[in-house]
C-alpha positions in Angstrom: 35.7 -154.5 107.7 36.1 -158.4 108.3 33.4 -160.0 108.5 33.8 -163.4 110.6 30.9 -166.0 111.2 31.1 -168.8 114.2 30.7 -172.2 112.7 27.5 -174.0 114.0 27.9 -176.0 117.4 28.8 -179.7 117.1 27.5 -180.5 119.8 25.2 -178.9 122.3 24.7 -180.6 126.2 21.8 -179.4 127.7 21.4 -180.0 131.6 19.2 -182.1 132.2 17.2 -182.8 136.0 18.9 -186.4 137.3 16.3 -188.7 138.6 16.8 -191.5 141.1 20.3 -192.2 143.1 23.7 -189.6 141.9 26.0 -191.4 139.5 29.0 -192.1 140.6 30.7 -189.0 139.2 29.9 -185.9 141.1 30.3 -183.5 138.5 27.8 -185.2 136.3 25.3 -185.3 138.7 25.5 -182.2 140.8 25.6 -180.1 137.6 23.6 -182.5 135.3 25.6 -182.5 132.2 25.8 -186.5 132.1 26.6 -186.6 128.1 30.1 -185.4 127.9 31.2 -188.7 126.1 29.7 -186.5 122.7 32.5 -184.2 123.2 35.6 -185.0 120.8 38.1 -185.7 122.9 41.2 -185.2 121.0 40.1 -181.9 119.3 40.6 -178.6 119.8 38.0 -175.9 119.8 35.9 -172.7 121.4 33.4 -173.4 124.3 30.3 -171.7 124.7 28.4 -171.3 128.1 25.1 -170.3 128.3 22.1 -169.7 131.1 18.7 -170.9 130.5 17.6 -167.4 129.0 20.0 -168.4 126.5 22.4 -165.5 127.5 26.2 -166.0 126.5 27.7 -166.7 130.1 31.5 -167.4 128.9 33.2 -168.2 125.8 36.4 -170.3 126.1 38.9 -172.3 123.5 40.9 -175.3 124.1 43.0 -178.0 122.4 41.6 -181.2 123.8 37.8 -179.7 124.5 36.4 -182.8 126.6 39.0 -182.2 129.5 38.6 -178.8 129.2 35.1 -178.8 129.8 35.1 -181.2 132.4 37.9 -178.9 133.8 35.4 -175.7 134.1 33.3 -178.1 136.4 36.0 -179.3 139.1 38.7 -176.1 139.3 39.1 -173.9 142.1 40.5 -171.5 139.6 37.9 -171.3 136.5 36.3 -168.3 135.5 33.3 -170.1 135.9 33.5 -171.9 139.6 31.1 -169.3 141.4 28.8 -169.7 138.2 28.0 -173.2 137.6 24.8 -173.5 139.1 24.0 -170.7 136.1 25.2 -173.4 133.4 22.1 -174.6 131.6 23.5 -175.4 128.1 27.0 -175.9 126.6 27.7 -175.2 122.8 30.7 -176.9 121.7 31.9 -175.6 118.2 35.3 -178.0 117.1 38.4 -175.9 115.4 41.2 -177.3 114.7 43.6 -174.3 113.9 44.8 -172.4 116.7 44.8 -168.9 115.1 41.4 -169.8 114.6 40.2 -170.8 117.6 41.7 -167.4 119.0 40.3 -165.3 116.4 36.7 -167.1 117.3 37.3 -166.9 120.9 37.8 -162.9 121.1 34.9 -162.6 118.3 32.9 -164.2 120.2 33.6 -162.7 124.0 33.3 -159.3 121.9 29.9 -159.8 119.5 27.8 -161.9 121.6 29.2 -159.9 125.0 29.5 -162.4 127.4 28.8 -161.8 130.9 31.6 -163.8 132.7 35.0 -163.0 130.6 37.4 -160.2 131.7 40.0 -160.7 129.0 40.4 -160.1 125.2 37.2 -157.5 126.1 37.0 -154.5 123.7 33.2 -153.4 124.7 33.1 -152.1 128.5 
């Protein structure tokens, strides 16, 4: 058997109740994730969403993982666009080989079950 550990997050965005006026980006302050500067934006890497329970919501991987999350947040076609509100916390764990990112990715979908992904799914 392989065994396979995820790296520790390297950064985690918690959402956080905005006070006052919106900013002037919607996405930051309808879903309240205002700190996305802290995510490399030139990396590549797995994406982890979780609710406030702390339940694995969706696990995703990217190349450039700033856009990408920002992404999950304005498409009409995410995984995650009738889920949002759910959001409470994103884990944001940088890998910069490609084989790796997609060996995390399905590890992750797979060990930690999340709730909102339909592909690479081994346990239903």
């Amino acid at each position: 058997m392989i065994k396979i550990e995820l790296p520790a997050p390297d950064v985690v965005l918690t959402r956080k109740k905005q006070l006052g006026e919106p900013v002037e980006a919607p996405i930051s302050s309808k879903y309240g994730f205002t700190d996305y500067n802290r995510i490399p934006r030139d990396k590549g890497g797995i994406i982890l969403f979780f609710n406030a329970d702390d339940d694995l919501l969706f696990v995703g991987k990217a190349r450039k993982l700033r856009p990408r999350v920002k992404r999950h947040f304005e498409d009409t076609v995410s995984p995650l666009k009738n889920h949002r509100d759910e959001i409470h916390k994103i884990a944001v764990l940088v890998v910069d080989e490609p084989m790796d990112r997609e060996i995390y990715e399905t590890y992750a979908i797979n060990t930690l079950k999340a709730k909102y992904n339909i592909d690479k799914v081994f346990y239903k």
